[in-house]
C-alpha positions as CSV (number, residue, x, y, z in Angstrom):
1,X,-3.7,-17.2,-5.7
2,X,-0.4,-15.5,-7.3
3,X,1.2,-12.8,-5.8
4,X,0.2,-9.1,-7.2
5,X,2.9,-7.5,-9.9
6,X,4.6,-4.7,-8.5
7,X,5.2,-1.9,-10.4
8,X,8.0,0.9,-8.4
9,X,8.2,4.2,-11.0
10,X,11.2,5.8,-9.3
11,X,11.4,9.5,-10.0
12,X,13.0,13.0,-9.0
13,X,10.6,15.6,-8.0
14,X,8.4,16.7,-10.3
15,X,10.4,17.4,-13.3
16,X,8.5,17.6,-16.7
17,X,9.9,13.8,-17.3
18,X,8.8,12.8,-13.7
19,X,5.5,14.2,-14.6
20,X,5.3,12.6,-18.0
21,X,6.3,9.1,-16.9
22,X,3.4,9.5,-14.3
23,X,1.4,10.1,-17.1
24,X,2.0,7.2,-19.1
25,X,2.0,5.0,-16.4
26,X,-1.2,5.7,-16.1
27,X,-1.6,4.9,-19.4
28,X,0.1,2.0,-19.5
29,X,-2.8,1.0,-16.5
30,X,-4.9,1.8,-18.5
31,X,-4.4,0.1,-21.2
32,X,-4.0,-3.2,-19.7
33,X,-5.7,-5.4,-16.8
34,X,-4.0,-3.9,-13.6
35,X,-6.3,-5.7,-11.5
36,X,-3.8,-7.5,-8.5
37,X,-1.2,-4.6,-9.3
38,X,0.7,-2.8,-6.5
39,X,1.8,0.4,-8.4
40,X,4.2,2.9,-6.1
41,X,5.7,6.2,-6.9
42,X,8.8,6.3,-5.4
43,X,10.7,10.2,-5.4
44,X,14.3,10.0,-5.2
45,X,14.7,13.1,-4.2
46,X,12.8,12.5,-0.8
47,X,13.3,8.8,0.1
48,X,17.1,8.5,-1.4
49,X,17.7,5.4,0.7
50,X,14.5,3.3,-1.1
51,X,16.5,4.1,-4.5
52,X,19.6,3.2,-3.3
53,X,18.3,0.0,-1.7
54,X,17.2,-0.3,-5.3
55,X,19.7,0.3,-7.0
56,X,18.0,3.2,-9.2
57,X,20.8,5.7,-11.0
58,X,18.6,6.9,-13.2
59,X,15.1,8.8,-13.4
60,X,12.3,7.9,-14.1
61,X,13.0,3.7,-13.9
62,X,9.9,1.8,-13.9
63,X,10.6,-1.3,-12.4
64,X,8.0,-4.4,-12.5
65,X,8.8,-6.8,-9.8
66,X,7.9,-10.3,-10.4
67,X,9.6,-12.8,-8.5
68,X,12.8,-13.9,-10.7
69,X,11.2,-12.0,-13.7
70,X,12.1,-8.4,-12.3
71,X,13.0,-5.9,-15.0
72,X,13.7,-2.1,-15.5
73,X,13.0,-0.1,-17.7
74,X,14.6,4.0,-18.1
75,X,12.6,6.8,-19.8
76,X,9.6,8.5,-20.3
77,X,7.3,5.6,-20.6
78,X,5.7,7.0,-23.8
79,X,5.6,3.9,-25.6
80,X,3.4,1.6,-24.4
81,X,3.7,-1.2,-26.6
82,X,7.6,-1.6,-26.6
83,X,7.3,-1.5,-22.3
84,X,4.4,-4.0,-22.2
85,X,6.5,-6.5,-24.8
86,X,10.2,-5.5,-22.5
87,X,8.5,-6.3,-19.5
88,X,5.9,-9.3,-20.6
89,X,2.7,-8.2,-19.8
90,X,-0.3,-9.2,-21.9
91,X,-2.0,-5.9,-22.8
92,X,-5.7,-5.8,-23.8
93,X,-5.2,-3.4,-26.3
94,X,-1.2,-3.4,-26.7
């Protein structure tokens, strides 16, 4: 059995982008088979050493860990398409 993707949205508070990429990631779940998916909302603001660890220096970064595949991506998540194709997931209706 593979290992479940894990998606880390990294954010600050709950700014009007923080709350918009939350949005859209759950849009982005929707929109494609997130069965085995570990999805974590991470907020800068109160766990500061988790995004350092990270390397985060920007919000919100939705970063899709998968083995030697990891990728990042900076923004709003609005477009769903152009996320799915950056980070290669197969969407059902993508």
């Amino acid at each position: 059995m593979a290992a479940p993707l894990v998606l880390r949205l990294y954010i600050a508070g709950n700014s009007a982008n923080s709350r918009r990429a939350q949005q859209n990631l759950e849009r982005l779940r929707a929109s494609v088979s997130s069965k085995g998916w570990d999805v974590e909302i991470i907020d800068v603001l109160t766990r500061p050493d988790l995004a350092d660890r990270a390397g985060i220096i920007a919000t919100p970064t939705l970063s899709y860990e998968d083995g030697p595949r990891s990728r990042r991506i900076v923004g709003d998540l609005s477009d769903t398409k152009r996320i799915l194709e950056f980070m290669g997931i197969e969407g059902d209706h993508a």
